[in-house]
N, CA, C and O atoms as a GROMACS GRO file, in nm:
protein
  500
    1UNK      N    1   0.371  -0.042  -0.729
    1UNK     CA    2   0.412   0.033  -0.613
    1UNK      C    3   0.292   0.043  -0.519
    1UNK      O    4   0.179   0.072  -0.558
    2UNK      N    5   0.333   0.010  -0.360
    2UNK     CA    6   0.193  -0.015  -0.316
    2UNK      C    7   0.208   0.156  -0.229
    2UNK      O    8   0.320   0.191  -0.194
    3UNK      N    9   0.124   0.221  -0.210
    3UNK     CA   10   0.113   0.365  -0.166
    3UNK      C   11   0.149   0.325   0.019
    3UNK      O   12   0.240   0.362   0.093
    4UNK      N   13   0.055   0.255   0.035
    4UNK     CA   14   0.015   0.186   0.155
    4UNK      C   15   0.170   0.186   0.255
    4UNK      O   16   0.159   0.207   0.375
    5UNK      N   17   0.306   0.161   0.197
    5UNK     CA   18   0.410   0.113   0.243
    5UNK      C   19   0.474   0.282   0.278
    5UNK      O   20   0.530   0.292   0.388
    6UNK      N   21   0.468   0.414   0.189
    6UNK     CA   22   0.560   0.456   0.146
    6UNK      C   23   0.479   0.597   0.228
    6UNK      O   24   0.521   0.712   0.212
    7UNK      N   25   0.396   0.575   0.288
    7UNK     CA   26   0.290   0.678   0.357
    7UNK      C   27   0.383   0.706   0.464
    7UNK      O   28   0.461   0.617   0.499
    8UNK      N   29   0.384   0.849   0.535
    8UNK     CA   30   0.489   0.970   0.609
    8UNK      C   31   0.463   0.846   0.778
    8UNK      O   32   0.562   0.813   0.844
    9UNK      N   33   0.335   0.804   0.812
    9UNK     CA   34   0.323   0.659   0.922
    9UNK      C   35   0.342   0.582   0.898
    9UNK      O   36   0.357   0.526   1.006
   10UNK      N   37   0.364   0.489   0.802
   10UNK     CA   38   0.373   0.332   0.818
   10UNK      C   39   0.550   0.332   0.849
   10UNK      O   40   0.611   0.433   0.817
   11UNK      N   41   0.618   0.226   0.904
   11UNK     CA   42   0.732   0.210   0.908
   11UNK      C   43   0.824   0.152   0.831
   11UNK      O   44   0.947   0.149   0.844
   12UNK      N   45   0.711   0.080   0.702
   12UNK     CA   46   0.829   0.074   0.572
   12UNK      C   47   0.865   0.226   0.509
   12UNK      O   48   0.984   0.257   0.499
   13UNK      N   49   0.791   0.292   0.479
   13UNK     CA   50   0.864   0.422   0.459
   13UNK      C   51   0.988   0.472   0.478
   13UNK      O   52   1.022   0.573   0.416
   14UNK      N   53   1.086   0.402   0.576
   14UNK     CA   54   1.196   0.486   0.644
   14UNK      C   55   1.276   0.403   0.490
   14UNK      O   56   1.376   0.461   0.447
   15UNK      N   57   1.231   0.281   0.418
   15UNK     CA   58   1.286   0.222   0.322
   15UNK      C   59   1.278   0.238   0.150
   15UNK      O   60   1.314   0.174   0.051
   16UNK      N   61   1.186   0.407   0.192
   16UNK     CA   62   1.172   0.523   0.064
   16UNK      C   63   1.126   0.452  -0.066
   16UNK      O   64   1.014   0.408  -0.047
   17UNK      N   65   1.176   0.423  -0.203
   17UNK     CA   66   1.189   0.369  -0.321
   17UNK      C   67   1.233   0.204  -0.265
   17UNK      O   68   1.162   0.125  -0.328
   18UNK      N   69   1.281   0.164  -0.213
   18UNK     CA   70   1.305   0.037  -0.189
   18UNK      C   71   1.192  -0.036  -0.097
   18UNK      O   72   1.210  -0.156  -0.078
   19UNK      N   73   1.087   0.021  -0.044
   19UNK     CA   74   0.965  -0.028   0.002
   19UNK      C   75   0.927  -0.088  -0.116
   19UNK      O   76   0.893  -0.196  -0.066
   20UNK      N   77   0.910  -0.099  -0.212
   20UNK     CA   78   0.840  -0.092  -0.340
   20UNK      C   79   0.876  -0.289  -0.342
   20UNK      O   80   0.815  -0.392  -0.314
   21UNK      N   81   1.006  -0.252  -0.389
   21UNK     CA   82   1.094  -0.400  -0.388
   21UNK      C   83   1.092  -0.477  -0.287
   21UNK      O   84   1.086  -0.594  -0.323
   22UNK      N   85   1.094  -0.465  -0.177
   22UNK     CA   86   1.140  -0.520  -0.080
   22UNK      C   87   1.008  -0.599   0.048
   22UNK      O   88   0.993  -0.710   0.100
   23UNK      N   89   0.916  -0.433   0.057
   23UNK     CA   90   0.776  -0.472   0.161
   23UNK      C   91   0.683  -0.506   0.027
   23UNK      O   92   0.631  -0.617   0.018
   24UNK      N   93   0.670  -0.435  -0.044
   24UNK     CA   94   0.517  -0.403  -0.136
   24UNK      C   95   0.543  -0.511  -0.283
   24UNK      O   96   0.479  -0.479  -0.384
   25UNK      N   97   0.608  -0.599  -0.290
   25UNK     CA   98   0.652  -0.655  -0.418
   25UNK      C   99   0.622  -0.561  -0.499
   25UNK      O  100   0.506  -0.567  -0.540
   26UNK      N  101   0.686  -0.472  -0.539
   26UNK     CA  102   0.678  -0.389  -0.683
   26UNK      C  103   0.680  -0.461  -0.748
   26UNK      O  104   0.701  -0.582  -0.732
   27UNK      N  105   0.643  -0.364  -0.893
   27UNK     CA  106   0.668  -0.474  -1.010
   27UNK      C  107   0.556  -0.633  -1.028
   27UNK      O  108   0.557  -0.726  -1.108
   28UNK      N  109   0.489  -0.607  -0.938
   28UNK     CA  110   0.435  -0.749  -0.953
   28UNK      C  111   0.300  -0.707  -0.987
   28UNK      O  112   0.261  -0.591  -0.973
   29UNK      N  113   0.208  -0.836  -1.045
   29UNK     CA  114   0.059  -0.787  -1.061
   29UNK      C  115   0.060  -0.669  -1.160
   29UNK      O  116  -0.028  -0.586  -1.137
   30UNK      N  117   0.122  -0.649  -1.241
   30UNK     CA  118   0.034  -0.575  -1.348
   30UNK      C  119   0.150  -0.421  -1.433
   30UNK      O  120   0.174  -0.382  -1.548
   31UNK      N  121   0.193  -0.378  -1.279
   31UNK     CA  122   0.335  -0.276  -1.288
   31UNK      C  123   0.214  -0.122  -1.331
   31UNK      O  124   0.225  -0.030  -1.412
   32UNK      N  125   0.133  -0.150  -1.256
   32UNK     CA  126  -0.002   0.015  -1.292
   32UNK      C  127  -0.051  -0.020  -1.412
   32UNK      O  128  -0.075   0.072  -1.490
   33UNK      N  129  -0.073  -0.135  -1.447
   33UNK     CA  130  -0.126  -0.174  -1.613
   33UNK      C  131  -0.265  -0.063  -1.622
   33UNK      O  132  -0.323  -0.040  -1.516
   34UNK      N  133  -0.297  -0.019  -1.704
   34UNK     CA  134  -0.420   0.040  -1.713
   34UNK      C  135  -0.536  -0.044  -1.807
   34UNK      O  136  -0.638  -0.009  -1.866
   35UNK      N  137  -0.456  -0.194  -1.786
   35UNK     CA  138  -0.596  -0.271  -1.874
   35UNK      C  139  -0.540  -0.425  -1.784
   35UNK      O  140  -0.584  -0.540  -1.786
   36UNK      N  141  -0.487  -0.396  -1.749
   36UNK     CA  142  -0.482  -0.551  -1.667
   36UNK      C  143  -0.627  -0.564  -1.551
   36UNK      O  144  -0.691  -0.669  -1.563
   37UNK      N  145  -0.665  -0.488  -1.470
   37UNK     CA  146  -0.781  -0.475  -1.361
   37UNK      C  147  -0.929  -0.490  -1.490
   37UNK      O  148  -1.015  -0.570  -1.526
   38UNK      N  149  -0.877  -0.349  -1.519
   38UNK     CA  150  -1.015  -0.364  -1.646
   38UNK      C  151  -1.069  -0.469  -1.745
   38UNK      O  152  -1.185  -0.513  -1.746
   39UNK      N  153  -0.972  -0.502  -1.824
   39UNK     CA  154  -1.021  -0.585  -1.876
   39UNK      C  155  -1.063  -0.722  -1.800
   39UNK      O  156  -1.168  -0.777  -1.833
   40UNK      N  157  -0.990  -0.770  -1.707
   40UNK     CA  158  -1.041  -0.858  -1.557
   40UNK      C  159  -1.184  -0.817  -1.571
   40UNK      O  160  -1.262  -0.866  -1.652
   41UNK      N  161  -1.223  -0.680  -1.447
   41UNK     CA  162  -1.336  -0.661  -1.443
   41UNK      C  163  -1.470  -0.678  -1.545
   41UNK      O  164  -1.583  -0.716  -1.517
   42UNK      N  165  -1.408  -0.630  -1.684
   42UNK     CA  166  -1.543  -0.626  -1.788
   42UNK      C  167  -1.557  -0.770  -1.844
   42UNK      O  168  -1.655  -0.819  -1.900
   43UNK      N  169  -1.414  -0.835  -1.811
   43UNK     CA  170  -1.433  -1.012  -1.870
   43UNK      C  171  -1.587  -1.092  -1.751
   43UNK      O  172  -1.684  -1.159  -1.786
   44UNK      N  173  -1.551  -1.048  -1.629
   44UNK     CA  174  -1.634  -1.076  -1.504
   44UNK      C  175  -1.783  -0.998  -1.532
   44UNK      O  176  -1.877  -1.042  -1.465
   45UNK      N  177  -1.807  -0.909  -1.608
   45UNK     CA  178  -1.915  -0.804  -1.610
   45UNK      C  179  -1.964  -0.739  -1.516
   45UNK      O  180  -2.076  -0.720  -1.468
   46UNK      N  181  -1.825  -0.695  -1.492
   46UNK     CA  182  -1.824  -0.564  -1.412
   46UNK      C  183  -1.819  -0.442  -1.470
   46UNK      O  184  -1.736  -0.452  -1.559
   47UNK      N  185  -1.877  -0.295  -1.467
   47UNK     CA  186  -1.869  -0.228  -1.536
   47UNK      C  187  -1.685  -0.128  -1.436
   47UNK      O  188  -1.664  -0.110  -1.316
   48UNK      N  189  -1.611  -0.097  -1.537
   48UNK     CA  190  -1.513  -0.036  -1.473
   48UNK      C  191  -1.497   0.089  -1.512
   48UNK      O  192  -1.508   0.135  -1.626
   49UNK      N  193  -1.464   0.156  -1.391
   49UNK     CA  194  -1.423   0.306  -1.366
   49UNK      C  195  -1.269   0.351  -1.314
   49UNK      O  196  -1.220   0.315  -1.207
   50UNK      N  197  -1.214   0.424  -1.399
   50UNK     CA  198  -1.068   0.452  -1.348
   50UNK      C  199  -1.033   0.626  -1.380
   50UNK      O  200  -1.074   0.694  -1.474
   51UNK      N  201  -0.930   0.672  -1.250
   51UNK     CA  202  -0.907   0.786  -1.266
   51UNK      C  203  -0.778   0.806  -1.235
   51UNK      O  204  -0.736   0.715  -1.163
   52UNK      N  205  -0.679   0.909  -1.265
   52UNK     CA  206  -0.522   0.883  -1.256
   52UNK      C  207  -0.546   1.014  -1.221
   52UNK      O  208  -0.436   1.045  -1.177
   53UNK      N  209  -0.638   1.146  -1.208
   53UNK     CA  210  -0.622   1.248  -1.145
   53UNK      C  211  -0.724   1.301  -1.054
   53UNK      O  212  -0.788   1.216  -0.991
   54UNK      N  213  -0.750   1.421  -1.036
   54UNK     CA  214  -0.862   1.493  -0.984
   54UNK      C  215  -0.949   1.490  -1.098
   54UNK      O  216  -1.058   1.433  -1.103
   55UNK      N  217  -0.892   1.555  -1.188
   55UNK     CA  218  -1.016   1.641  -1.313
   55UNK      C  219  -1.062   1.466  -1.358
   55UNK      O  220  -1.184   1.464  -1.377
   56UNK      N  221  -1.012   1.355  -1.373
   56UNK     CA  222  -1.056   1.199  -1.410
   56UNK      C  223  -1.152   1.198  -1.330
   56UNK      O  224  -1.268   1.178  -1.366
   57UNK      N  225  -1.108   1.225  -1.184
   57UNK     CA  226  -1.181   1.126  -1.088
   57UNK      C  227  -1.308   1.220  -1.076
   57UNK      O  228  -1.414   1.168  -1.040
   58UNK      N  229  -1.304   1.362  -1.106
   58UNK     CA  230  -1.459   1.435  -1.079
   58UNK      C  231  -1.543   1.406  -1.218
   58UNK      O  232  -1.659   1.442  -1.238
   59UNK      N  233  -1.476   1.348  -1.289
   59UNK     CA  234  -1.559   1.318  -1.380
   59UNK      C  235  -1.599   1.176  -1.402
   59UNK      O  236  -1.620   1.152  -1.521
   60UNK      N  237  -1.615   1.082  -1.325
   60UNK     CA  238  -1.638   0.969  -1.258
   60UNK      C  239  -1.724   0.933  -1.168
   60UNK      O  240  -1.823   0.860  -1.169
   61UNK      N  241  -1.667   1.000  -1.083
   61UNK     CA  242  -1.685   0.952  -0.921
   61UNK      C  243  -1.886   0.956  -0.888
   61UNK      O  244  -1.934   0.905  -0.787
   62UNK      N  245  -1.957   1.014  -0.975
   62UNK     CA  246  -2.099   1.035  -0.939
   62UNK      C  247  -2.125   0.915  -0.973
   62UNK      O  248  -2.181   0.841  -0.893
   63UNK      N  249  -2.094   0.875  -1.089
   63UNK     CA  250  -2.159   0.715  -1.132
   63UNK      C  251  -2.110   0.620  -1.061
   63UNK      O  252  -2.167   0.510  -1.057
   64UNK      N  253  -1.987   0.646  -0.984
   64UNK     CA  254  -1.980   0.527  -0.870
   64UNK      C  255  -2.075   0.559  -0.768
   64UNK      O  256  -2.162   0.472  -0.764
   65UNK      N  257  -2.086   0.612  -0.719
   65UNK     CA  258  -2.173   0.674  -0.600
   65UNK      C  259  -2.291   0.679  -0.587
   65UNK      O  260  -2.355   0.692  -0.483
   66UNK      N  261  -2.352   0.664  -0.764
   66UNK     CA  262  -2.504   0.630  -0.802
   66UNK      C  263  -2.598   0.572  -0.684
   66UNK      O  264  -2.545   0.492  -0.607
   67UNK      N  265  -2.733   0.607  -0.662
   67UNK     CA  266  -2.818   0.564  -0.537
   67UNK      C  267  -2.896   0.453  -0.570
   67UNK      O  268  -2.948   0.376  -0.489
   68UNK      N  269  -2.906   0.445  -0.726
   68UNK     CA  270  -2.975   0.337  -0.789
   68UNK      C  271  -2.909   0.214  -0.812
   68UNK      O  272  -2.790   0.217  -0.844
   69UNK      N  273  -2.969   0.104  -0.800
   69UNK     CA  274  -2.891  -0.012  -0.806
   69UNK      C  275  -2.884  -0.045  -1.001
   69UNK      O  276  -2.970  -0.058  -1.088
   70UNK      N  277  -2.734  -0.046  -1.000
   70UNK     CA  278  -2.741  -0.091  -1.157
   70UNK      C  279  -2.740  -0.221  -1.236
   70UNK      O  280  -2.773  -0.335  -1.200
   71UNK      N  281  -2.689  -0.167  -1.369
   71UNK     CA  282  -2.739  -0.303  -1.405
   71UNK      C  283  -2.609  -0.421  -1.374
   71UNK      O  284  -2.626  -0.540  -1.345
   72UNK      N  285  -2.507  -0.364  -1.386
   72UNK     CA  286  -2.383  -0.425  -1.340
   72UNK      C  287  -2.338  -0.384  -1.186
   72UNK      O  288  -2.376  -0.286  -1.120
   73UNK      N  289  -2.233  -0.504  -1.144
   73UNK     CA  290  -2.157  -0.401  -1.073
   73UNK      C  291  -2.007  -0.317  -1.096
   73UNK      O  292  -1.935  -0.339  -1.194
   74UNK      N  293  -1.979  -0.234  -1.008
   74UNK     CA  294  -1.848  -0.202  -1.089
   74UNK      C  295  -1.805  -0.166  -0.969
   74UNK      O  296  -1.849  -0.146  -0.856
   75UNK      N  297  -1.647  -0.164  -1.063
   75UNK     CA  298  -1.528  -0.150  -0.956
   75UNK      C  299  -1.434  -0.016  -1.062
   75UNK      O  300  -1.425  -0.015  -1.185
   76UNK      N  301  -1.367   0.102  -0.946
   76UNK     CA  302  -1.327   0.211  -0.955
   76UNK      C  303  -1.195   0.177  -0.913
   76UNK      O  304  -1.169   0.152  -0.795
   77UNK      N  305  -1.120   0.175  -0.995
   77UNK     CA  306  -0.978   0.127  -0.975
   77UNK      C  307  -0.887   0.342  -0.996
   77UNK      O  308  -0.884   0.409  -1.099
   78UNK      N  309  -0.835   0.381  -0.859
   78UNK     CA  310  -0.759   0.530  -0.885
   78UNK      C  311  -0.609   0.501  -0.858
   78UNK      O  312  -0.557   0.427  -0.775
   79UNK      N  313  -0.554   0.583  -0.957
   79UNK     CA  314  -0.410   0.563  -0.945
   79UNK      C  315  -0.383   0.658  -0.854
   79UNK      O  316  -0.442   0.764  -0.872
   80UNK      N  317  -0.302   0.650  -0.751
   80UNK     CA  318  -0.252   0.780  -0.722
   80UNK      C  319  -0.101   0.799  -0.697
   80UNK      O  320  -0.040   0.695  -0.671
   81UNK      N  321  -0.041   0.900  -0.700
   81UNK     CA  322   0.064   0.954  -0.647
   81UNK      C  323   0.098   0.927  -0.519
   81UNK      O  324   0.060   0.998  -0.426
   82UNK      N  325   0.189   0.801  -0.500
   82UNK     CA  326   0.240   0.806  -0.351
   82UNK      C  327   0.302   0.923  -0.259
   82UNK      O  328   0.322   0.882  -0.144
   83UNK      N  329   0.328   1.021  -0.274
   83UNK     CA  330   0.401   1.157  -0.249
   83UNK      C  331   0.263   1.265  -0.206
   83UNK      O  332   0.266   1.343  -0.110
   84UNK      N  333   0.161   1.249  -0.289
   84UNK     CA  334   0.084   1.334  -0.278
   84UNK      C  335  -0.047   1.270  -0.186
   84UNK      O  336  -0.124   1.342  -0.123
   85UNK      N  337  -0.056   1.118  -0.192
   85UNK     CA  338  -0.108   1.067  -0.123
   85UNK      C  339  -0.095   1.082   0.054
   85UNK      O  340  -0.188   1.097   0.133
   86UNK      N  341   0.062   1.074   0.085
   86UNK     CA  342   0.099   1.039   0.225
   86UNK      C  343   0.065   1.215   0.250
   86UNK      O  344  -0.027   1.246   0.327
   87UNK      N  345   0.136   1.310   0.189
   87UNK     CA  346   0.082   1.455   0.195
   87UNK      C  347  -0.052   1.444   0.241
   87UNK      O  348  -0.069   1.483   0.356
   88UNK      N  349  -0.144   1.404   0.184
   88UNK     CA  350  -0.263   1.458   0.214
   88UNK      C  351  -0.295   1.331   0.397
   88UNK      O  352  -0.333   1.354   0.512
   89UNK      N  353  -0.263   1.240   0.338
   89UNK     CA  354  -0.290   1.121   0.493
   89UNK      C  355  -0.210   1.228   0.567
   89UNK      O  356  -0.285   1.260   0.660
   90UNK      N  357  -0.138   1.274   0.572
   90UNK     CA  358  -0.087   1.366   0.705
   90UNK      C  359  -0.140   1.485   0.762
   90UNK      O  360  -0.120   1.517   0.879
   91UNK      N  361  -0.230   1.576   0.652
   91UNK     CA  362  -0.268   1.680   0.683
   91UNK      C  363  -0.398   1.595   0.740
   91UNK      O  364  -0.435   1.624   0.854
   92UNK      N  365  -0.458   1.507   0.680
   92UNK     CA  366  -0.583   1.446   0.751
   92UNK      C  367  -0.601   1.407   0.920
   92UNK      O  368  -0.684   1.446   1.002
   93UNK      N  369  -0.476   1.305   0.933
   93UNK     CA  370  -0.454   1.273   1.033
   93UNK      C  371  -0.392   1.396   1.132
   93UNK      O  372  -0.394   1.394   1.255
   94UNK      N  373  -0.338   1.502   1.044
   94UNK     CA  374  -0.330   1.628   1.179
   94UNK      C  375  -0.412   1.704   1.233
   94UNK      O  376  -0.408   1.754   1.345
   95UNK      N  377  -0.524   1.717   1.113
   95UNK     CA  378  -0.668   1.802   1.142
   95UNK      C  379  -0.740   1.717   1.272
   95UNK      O  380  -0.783   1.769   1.375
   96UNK      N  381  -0.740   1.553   1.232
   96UNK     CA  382  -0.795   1.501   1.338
   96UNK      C  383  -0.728   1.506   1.495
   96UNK      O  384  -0.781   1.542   1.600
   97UNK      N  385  -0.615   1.465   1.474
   97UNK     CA  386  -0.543   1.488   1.626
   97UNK      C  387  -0.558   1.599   1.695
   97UNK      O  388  -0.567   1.597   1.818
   98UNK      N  389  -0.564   1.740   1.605
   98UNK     CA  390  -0.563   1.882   1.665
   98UNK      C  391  -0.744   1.880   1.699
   98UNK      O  392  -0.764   1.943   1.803
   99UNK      N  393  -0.829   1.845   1.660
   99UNK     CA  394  -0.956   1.831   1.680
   99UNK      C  395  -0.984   1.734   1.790
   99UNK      O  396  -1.072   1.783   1.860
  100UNK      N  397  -0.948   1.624   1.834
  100UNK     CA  398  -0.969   1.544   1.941
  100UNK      C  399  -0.886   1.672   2.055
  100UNK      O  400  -0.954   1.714   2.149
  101UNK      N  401  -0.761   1.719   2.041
  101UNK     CA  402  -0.765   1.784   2.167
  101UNK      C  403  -0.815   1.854   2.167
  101UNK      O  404  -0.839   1.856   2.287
  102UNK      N  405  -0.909   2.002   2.096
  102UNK     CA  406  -0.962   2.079   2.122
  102UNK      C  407  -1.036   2.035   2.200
  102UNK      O  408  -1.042   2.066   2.319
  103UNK      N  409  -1.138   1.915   2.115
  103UNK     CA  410  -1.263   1.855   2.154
  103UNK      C  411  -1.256   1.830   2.364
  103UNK      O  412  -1.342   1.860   2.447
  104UNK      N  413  -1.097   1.756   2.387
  104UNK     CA  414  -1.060   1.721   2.453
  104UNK      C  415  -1.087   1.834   2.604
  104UNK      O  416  -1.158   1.826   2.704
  105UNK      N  417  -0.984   1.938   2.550
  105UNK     CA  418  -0.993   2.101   2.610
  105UNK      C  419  -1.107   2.130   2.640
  105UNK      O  420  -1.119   2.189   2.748
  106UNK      N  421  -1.209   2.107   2.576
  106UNK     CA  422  -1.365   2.176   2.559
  106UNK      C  423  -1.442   2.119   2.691
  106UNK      O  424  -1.499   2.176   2.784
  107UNK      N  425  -1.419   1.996   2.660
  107UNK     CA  426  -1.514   1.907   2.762
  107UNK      C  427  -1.446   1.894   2.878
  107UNK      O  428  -1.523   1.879   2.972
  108UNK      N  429  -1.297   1.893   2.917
  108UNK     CA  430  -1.272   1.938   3.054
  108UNK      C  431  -1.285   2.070   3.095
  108UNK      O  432  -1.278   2.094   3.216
  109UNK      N  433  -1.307   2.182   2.993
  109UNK     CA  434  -1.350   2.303   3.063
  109UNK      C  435  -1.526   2.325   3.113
  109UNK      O  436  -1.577   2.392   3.203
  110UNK      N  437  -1.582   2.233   3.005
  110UNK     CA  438  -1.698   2.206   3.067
  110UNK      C  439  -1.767   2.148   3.205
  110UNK      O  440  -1.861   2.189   3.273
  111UNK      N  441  -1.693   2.050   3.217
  111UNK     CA  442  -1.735   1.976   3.315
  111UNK      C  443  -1.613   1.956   3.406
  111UNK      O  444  -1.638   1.884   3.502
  112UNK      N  445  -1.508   1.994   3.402
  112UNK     CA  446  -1.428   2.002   3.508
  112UNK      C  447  -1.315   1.863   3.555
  112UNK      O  448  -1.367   1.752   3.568
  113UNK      N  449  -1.187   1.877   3.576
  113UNK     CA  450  -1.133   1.775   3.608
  113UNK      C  451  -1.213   1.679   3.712
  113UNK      O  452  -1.203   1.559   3.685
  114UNK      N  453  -1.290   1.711   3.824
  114UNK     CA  454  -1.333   1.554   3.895
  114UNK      C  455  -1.465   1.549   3.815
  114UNK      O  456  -1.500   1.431   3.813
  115UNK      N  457  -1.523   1.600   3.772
  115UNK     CA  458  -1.631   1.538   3.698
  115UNK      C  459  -1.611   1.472   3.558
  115UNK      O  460  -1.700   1.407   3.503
  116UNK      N  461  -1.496   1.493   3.508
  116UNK     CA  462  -1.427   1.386   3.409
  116UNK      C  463  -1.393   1.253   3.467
  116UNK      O  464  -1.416   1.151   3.403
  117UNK      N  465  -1.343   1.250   3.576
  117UNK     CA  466  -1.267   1.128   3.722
  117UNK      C  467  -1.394   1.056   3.689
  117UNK      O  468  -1.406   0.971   3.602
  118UNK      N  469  -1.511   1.114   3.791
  118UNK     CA  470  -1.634   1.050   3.804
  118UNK      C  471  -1.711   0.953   3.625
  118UNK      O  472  -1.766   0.843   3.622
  119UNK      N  473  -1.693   1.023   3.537
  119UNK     CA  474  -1.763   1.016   3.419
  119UNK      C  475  -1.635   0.871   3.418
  119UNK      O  476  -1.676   0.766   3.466
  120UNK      N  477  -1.514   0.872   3.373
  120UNK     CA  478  -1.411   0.776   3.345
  120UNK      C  479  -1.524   0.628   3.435
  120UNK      O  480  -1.604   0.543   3.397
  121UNK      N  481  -1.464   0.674   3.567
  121UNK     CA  482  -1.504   0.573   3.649
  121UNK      C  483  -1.642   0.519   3.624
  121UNK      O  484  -1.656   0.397   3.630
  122UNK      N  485  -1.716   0.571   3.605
  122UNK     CA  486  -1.889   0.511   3.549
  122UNK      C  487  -1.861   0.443   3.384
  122UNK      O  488  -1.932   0.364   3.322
  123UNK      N  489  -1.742   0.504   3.348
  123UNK     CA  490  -1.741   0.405   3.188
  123UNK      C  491  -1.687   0.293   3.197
  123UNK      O  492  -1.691   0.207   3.109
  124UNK      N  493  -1.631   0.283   3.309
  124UNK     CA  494  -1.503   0.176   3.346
  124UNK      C  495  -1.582   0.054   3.371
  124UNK      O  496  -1.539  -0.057   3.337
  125UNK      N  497  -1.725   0.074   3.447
  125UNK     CA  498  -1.776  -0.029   3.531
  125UNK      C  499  -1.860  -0.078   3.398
  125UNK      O  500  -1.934  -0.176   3.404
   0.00000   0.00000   0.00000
C-alpha cells in the first residue's frame, strides 16, 4: 500500500482502498514484508533500521541520525499508517498555509500596500 496515493491532497485518494490496486500496485514488492528490504539491505551490508510505531521509531531514530560516519551504511525502512499519516500531512500543511498568511498580514502591515507594489516590481526586474 503506497501512503503517497491515499494522502487527504493527492487526487488518487478520491479512489480510497482501491488506490492501492489500481494507482499504487498494491500487493506488489513485498505486501509490508518485514524481511524482504532487510534482509536486501544486510545481504548489500547495509546496516538496517525499522520502526512500525512511535515508541520503535524513538528508539531508533538517534542511530540513524548519528554525526559520525559509520562503519556501514544504513537504511531506515518506517511503516506507517496511511490514515494517520495523511492526518498529520494535513495538520502540517495547515500550520504552514495559516503561517505564510500571517507572515503575509505582517509584512503588508509593515511596509504598506505601495511599498509591497514597489518591492514586487524590483523582484520582477
Amino acid at each position: 500500500m503506497q501512503n503517497e496515493f491515499r494522502n487527504f491532497n493527492h487526487p488518487g485518494a478520491v479512489f480510497g482502498e482501491s488506490a492501492d490496486e489500481y494507482i499504487a500496485a498494491g500487493g506488489h514488492f513485498g505486501n509490508k514484508s518485514k524481511k524482504l528490504v532487510k534482509n536486501y539491505c544486510e545481504n548489500l551490508g547495509f546496516e538496517y533500521l525499522t520502526a512500525s510505531n512511535k515508541s520503535e521509531f524513538e528508539k531508533v531514530y538517534k542511530r540513524f541520525i548519528v554525526e559520525k560516519i559509520t562503519e556501514k551504511p544504513m537504511l531506515f525502512e518506517v511503516f506507517t499508517d496511511c490514515n494517520e499519516e495523511s492526518k498529520a500531512l494535513e495538520l502540517i500543511t495547515s500550520f504552514v498555509n495559516t503561517s505564510k498568511d500571517k507572515t503575509k498580514r505582517l509584512v503588508k502591515g509593515v511596509f504598506g500596500d505601495n511599498n509591497i507594489k514597489i518591492i514586487k516590481n524590483i523582484m520582477n526586474k
